[in-house]
MOPAC internal coordinates of N, CA, C and O (Angstrom, degrees):
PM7 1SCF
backbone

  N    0.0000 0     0.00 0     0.00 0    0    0    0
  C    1.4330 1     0.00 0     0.00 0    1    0    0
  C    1.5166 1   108.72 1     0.00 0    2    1    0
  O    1.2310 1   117.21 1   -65.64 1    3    2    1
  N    1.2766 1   122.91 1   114.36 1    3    2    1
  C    1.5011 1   132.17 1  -162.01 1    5    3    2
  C    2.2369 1    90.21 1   -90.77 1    6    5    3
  O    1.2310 1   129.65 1   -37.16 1    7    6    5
  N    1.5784 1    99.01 1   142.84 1    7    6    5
  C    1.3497 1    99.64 1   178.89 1    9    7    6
  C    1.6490 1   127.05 1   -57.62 1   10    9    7
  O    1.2310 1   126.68 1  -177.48 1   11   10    9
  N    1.6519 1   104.77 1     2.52 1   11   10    9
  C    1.6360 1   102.70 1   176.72 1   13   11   10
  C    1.0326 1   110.61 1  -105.12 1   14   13   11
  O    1.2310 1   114.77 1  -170.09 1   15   14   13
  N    1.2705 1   127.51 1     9.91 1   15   14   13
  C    1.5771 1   123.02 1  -142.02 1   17   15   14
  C    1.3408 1   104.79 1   -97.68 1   18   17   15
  O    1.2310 1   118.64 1   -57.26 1   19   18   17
  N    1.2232 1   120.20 1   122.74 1   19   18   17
  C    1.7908 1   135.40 1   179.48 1   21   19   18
  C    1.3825 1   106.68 1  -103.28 1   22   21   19
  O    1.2310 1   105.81 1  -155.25 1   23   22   21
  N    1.4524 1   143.92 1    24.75 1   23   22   21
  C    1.2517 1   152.72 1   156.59 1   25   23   22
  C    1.9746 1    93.62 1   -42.31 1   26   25   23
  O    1.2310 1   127.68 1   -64.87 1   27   26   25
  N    1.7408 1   102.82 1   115.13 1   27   26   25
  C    1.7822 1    91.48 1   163.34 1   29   27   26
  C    1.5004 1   127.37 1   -59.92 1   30   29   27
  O    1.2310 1   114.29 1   -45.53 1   31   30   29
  N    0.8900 1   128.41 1   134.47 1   31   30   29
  C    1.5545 1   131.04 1   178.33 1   33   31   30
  C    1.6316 1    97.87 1    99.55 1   34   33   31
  O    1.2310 1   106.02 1  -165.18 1   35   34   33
  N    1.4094 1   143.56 1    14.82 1   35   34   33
  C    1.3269 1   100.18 1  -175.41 1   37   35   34
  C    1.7064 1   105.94 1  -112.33 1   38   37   35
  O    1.2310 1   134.40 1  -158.95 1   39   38   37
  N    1.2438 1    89.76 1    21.05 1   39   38   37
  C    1.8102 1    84.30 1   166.56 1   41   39   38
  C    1.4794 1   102.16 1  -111.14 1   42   41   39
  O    1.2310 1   110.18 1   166.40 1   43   42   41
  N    1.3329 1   136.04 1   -13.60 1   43   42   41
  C    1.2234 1   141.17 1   138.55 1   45   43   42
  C    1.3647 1   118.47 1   -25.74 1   46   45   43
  O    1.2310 1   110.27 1   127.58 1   47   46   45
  N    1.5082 1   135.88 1   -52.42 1   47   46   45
  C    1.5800 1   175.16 1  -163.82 1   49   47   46
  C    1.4733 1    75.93 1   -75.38 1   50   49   47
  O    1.2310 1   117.19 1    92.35 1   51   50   49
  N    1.4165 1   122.95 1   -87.65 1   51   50   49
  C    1.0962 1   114.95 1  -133.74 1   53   51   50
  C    1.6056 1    99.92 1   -81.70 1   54   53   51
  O    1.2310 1   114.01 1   141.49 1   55   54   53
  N    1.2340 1   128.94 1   -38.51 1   55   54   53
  C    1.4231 1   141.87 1   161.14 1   57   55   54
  C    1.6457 1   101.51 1   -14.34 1   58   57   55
  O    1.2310 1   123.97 1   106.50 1   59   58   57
  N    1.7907 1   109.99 1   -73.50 1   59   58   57
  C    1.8571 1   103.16 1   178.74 1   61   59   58
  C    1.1394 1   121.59 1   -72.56 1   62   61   59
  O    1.2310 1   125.58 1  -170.23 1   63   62   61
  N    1.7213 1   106.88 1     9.77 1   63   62   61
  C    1.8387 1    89.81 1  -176.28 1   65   63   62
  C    1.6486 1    96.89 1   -84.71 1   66   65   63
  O    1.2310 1   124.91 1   135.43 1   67   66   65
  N    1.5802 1   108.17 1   -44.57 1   67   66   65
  C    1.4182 1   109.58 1   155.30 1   69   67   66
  C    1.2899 1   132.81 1    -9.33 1   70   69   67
  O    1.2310 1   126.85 1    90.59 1   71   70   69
  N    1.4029 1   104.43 1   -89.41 1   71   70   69
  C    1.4039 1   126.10 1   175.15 1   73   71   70
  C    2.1028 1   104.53 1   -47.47 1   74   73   71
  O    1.2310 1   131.70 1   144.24 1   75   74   73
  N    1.0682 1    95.01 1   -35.76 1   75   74   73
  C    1.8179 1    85.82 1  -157.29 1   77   75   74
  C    2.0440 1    86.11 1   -85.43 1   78   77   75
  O    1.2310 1   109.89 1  -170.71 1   79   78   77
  N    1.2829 1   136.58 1     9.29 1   79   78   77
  C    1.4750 1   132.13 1  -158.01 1   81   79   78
  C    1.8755 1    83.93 1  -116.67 1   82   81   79
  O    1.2310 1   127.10 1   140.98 1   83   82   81
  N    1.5793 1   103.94 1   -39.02 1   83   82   81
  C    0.9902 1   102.30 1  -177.53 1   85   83   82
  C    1.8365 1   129.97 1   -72.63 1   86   85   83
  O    1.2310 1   135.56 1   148.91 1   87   86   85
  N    1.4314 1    87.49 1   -31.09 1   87   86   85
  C    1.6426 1    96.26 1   173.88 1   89   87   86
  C    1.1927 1   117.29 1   -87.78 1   90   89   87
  O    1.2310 1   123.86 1   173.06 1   91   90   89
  N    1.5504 1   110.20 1    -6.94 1   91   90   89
  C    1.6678 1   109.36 1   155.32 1   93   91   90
  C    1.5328 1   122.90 1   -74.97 1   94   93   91
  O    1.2310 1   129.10 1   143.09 1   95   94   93
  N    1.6314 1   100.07 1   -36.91 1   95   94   93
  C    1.9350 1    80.27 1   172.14 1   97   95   94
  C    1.1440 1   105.24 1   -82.82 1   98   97   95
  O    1.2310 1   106.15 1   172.87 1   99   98   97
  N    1.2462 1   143.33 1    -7.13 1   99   98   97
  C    1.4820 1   133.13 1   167.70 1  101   99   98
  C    1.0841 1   123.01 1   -67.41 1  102  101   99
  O    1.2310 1   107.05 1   158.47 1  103  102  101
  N    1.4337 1   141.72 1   -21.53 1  103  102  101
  C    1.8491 1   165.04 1   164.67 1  105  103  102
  C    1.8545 1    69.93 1   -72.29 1  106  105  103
  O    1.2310 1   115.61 1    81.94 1  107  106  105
  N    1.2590 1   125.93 1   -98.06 1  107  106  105
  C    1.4041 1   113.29 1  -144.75 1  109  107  106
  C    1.5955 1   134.39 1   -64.12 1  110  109  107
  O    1.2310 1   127.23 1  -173.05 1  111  110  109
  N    1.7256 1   103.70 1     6.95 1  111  110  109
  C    1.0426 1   116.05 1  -177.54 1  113  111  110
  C    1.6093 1   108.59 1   -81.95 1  114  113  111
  O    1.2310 1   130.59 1   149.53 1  115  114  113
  N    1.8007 1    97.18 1   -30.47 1  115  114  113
  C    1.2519 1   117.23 1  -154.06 1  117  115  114
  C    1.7099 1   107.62 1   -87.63 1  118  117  115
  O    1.2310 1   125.71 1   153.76 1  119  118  117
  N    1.0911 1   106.63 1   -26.24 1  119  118  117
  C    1.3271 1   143.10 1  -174.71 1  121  119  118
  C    2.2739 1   103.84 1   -67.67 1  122  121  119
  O    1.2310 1   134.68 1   129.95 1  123  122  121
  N    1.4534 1    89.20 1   -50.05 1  123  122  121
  C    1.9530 1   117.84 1   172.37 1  125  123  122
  C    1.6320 1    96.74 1   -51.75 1  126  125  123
  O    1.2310 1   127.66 1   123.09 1  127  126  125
  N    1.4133 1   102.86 1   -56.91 1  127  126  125
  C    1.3583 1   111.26 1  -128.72 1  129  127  126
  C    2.3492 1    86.49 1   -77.78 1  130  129  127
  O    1.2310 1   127.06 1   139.55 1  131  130  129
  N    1.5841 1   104.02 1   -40.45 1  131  130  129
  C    0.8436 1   112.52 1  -169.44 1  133  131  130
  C    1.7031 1   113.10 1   -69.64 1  134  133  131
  O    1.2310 1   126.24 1   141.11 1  135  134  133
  N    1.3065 1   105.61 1   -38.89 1  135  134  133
  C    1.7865 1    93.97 1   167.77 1  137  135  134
  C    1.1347 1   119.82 1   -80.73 1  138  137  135
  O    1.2310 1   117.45 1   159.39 1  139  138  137
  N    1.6147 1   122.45 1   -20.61 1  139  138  137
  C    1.5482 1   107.39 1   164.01 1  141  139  138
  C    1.7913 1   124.62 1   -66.68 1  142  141  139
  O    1.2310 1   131.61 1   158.69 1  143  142  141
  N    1.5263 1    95.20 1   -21.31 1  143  142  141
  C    2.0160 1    87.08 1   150.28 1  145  143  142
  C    1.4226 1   141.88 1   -73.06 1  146  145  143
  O    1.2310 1   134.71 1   154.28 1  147  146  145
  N    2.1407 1    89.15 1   -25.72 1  147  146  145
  C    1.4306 1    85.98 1   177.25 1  149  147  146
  C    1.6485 1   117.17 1   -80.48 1  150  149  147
  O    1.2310 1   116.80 1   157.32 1  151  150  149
  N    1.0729 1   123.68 1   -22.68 1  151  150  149
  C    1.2920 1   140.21 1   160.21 1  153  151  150
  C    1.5404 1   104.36 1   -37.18 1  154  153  151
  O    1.2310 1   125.02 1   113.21 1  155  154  153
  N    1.3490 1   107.96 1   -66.79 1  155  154  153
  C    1.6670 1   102.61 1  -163.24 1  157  155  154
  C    1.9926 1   103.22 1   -71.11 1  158  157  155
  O    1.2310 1   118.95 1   158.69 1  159  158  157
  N    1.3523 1   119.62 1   -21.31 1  159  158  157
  C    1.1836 1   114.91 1  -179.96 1  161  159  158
  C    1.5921 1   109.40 1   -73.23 1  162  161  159
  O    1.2310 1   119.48 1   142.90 1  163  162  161
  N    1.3756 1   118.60 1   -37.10 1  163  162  161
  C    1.2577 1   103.78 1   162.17 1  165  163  162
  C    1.6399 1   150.21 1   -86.64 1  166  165  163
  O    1.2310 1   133.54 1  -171.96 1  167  166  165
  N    0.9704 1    91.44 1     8.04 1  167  166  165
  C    1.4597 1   112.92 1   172.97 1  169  167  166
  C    1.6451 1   105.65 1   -73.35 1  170  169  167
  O    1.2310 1   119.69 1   167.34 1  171  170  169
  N    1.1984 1   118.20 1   -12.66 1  171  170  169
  C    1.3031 1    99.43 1   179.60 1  173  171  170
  C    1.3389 1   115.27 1  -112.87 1  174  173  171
  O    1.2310 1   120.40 1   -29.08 1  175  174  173
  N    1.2572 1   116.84 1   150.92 1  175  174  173
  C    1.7581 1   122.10 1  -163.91 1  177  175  174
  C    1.3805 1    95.35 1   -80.48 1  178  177  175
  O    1.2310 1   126.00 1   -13.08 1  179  178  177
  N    1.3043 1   106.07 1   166.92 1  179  178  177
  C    1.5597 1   114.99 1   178.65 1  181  179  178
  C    1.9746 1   124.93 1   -70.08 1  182  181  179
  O    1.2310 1   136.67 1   157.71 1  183  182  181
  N    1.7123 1    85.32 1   -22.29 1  183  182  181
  C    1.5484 1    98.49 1   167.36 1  185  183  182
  C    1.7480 1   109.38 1   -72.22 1  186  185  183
  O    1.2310 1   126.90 1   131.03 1  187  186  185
  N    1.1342 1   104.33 1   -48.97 1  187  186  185
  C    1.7280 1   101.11 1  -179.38 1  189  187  186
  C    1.5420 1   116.66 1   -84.08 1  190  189  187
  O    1.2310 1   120.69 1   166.00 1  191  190  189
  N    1.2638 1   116.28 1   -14.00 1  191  190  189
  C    1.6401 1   115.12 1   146.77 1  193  191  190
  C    1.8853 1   101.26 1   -47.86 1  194  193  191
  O    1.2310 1   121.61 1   119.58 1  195  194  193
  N    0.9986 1   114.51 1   -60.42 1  195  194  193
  C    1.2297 1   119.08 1  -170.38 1  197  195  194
  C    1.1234 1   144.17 1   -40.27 1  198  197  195
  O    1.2310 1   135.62 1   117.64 1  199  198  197
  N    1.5578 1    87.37 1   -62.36 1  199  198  197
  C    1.8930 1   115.97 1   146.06 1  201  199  198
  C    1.4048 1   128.58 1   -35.65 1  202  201  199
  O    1.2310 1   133.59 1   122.08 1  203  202  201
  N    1.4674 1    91.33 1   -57.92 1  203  202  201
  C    1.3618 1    83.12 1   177.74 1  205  203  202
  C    1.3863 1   139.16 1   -94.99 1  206  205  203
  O    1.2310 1   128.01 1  -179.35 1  207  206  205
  N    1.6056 1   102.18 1     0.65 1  207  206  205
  C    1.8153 1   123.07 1   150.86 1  209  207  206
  C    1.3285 1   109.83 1   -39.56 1  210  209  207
  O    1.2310 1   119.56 1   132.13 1  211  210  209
  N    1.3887 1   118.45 1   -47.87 1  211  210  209
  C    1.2473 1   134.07 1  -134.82 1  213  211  210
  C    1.6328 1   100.09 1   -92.06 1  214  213  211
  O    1.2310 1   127.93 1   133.97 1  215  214  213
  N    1.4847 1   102.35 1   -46.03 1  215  214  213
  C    1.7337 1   123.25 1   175.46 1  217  215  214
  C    1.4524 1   103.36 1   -55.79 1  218  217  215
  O    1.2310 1   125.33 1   120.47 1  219  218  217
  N    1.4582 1   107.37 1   -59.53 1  219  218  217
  C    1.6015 1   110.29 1  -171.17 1  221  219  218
  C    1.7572 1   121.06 1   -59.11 1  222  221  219
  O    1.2310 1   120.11 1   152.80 1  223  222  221
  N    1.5166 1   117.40 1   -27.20 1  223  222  221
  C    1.4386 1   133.51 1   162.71 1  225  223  222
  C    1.2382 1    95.38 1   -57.75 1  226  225  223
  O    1.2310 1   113.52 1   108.63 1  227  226  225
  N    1.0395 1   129.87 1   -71.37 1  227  226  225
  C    1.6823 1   126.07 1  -147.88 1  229  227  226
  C    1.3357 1   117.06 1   -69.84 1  230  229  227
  O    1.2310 1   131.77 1   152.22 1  231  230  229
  N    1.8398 1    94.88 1   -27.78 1  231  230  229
  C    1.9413 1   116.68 1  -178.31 1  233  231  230
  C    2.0304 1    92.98 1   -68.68 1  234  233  231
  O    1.2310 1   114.14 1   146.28 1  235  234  233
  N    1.1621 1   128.69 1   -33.72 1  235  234  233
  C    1.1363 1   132.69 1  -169.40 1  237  235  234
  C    1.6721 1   115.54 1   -92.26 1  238  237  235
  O    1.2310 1   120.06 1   137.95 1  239  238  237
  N    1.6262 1   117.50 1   -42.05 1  239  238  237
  C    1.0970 1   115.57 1   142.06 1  241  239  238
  C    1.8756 1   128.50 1   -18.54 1  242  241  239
  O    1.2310 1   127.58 1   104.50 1  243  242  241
  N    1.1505 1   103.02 1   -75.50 1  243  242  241
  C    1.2889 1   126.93 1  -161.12 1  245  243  242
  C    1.4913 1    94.01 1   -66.10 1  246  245  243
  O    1.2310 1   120.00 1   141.03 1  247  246  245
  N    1.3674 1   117.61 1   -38.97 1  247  246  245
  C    2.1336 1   110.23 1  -168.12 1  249  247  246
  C    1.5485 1    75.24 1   -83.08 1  250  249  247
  O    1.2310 1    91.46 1   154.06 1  251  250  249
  N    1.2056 1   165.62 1   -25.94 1  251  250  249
  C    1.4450 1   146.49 1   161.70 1  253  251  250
  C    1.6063 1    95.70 1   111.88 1  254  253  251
  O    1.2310 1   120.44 1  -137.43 1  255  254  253
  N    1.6326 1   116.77 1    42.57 1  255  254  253
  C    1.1059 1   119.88 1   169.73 1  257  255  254
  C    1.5177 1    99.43 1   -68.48 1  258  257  255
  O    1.2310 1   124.37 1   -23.22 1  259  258  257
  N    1.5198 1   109.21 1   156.78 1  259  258  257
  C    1.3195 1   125.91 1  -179.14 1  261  259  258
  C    1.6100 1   117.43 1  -107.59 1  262  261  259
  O    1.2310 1   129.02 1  -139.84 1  263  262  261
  N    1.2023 1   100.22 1    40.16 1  263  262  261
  C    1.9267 1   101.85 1   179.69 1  265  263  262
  C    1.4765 1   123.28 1   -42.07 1  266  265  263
  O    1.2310 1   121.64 1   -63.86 1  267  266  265
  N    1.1078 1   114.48 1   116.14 1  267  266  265
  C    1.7728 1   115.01 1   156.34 1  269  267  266
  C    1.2193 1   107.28 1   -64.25 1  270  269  267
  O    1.2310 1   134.13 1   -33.74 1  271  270  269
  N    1.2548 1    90.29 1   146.26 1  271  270  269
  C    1.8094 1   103.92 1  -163.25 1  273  271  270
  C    1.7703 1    96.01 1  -104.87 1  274  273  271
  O    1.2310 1   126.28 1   144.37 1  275  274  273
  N    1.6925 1   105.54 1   -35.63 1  275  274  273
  C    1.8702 1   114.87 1   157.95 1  277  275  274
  C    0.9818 1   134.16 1  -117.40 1  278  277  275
  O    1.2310 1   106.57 1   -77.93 1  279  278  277
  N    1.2034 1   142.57 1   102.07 1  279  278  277
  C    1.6663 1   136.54 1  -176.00 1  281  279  278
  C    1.6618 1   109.13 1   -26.43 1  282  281  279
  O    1.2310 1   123.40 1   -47.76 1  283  282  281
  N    1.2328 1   111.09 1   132.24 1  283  282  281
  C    0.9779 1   125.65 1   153.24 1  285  283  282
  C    1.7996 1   131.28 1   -34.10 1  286  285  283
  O    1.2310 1   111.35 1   -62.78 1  287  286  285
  N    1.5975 1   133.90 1   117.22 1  287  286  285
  C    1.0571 1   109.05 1  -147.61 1  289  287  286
  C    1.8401 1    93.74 1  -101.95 1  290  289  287
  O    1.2310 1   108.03 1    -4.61 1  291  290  289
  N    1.1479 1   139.96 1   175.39 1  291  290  289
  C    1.4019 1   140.48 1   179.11 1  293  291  290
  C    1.5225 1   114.93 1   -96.49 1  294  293  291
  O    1.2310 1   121.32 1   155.30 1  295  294  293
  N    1.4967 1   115.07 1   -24.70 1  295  294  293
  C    1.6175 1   153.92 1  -151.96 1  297  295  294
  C    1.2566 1   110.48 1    59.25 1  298  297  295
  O    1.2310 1   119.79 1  -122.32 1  299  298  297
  N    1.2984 1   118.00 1    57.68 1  299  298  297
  C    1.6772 1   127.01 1   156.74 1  301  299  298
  C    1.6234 1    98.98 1    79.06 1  302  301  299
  O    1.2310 1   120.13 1  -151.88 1  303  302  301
  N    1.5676 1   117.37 1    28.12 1  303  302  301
  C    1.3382 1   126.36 1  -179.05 1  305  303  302
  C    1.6059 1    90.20 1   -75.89 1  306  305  303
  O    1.2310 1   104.99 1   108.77 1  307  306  305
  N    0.9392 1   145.37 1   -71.23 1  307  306  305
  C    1.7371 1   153.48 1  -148.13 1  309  307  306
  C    1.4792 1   105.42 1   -60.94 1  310  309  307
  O    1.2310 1   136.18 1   124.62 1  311  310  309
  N    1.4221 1    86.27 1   -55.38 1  311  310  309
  C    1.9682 1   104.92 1  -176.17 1  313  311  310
  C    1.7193 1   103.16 1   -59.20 1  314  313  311
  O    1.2310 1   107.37 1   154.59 1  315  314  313
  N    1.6005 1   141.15 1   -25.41 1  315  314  313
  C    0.8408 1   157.61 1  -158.00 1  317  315  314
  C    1.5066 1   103.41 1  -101.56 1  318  317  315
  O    1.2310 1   122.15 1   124.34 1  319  318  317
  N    1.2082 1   113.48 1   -55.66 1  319  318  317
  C    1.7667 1   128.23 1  -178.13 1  321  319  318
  C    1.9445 1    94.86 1   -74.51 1  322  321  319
  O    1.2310 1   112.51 1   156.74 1  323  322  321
  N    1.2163 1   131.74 1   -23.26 1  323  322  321
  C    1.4914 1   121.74 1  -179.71 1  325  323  322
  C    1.2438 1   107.64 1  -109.93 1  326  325  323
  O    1.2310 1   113.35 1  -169.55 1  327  326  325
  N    1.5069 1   130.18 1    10.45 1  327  326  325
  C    1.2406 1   110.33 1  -179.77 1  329  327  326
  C    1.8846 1    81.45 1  -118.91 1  330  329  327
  O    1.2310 1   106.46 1   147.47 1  331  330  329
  N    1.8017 1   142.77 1   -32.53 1  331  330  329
  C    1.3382 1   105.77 1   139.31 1  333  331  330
  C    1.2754 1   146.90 1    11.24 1  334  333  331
  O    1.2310 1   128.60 1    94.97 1  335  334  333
  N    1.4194 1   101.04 1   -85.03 1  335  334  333
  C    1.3924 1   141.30 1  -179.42 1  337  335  334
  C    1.6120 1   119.33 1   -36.85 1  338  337  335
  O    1.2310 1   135.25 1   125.34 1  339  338  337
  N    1.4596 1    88.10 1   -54.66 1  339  338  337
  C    2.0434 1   108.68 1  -174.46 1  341  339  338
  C    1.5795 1    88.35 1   -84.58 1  342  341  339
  O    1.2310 1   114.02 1   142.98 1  343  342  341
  N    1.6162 1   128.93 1   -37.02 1  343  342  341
  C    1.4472 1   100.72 1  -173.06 1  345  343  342
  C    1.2836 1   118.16 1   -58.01 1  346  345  343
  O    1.2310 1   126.16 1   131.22 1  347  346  345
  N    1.7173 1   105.77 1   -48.78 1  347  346  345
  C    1.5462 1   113.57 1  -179.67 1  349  347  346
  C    1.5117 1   125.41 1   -44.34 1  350  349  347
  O    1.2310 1   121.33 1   146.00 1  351  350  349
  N    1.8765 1   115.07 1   -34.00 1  351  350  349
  C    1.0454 1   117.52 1   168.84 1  353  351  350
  C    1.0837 1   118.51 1   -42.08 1  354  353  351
  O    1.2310 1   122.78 1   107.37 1  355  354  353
  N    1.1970 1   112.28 1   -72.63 1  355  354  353
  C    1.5786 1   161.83 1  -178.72 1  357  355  354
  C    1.7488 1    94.63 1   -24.31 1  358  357  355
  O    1.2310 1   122.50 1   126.14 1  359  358  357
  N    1.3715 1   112.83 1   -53.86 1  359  358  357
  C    1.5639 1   120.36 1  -165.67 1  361  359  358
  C    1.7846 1   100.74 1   -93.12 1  362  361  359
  O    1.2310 1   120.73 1   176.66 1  363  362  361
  N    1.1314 1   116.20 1    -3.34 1  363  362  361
  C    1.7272 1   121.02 1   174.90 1  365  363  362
  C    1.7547 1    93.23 1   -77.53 1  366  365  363
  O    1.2310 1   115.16 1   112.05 1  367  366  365
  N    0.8541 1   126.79 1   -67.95 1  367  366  365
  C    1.6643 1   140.72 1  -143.05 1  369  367  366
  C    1.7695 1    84.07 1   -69.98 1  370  369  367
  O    1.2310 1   120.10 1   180.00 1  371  370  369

C-alpha cells in the first residue's frame, strides 16, 4: 500500500493486519505466561505439594473459614435436567 493510495478498503486491510499482529502477541504472551505456571507447579515434590496443602487448611482453619468438607447434593435434580438435555440433542440429529 503506497502512502497516496485512496484504493476503498485499504485502510480497512491495514486496520486487520494490525489487529490480527496484535492477537498474535496476545496468544504468545498467553502462551509465556502459562508455562511459566506450569514450570512453577512442577517444581514442587509431591511431599511439598503436601506441606503446603496442609499449611493452607490450617491458614484457613484459623481465619474461621467455614469449608464443606461435601458438596452440597441437589437430589439428582442437575444429573436429571442434563441427561434431558443430551436426550433432546440426541433426537435433533
Amino acid at each position: 500500500m503506497l502512502a497516496g493510495d485512496r484504493r476503498p478498503g485499504a485502510g480497512t486491510l491495514k486496520l486487520w493486519k494490525v489487529l490480527g499482529v496484535a492477537g498474535l502477541a496476545g496468544v504468545a504472551a498467553t502462551g509465556i505466561a502459562v508455562a511459566r505456571g506450569e514450570r512453577r507447579r512442577r517444581s514442587y515434590g509431591p511431599d511439598d505439594v503436601r506441606a503446603r496443602l496442609h499449611q493452607r487448611h490450617a491458614e484457613a482453619v484459623e481465619a474461621g473459614a467455614d469449608l464443606p468438607v461435601e458438596p452440597e447434593s441437589d437430589g439428582g435434580k442437575r444429573v436429571g435436567r442434563l441427561r434431558r438435555a443430551w436426550t433432546r440433542l440426541a433426537r435433533r440429529q
